[in-house]
N, C-alpha and C positions, 0 to 999 in steps of 0.2 A: 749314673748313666755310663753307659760302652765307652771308652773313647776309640771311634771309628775315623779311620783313613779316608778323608773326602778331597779329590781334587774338581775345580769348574775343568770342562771341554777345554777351556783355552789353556789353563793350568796345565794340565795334561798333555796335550798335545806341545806346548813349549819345552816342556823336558821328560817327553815321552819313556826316554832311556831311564830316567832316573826312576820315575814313578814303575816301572817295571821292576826295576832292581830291588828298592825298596818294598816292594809288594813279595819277592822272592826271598828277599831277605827275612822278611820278620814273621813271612806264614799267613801275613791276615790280608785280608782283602781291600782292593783301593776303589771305593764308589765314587765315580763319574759324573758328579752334580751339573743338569742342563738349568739354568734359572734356576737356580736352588734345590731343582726337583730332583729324585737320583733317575737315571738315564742307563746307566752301565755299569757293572762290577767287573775290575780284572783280578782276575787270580793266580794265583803259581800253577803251574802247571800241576804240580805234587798235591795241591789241594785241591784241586780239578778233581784228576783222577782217582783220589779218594773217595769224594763229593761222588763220584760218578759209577764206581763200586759198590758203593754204598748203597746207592738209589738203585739198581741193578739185584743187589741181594735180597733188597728190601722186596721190590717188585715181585721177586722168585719165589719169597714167604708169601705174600700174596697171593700171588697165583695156585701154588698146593693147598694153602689154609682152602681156599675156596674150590679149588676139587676134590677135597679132602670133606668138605662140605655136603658136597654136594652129593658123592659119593655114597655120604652117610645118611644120606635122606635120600638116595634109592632114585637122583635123576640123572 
């Protein structure tokens, strides 16, 4: 199993600064547990914007695959 960065809401919010830093620091993401359940994910900024490039490119192949599709089948 992962070992994944988990802090409680209270957790968090007690050393808000830190848990960001550490979240910047190491690249991986820090889950937000409400009653044990996950609630929130923060991330670095720089894996954000990756994350979000990514989804953006992906979408783009998407999108031509399927007019490219479409295209090909004459609608």
């Amino acid at each position: 199993m992962m070992d994944v960065n988990t802090k409680s809401i209270t957790e968090a919010k007690k050393d808000f600064s830190k848990v960001i830093k550490d979240t910047v620091e190491t690249g991986e993401p820090t889950f937000i547990l409400n009653h044990n359940k996950p609630e929130a994910v923060i991330l670095s900024n720089e894996v954000y914007e990756k994350l979000f490039k990514g989804y953006n490119e992906l979408e783009e192949k998407v999108f031509y695959s399927d007019l490219n599709e479409r295209t090909s089948q004459g609608r």
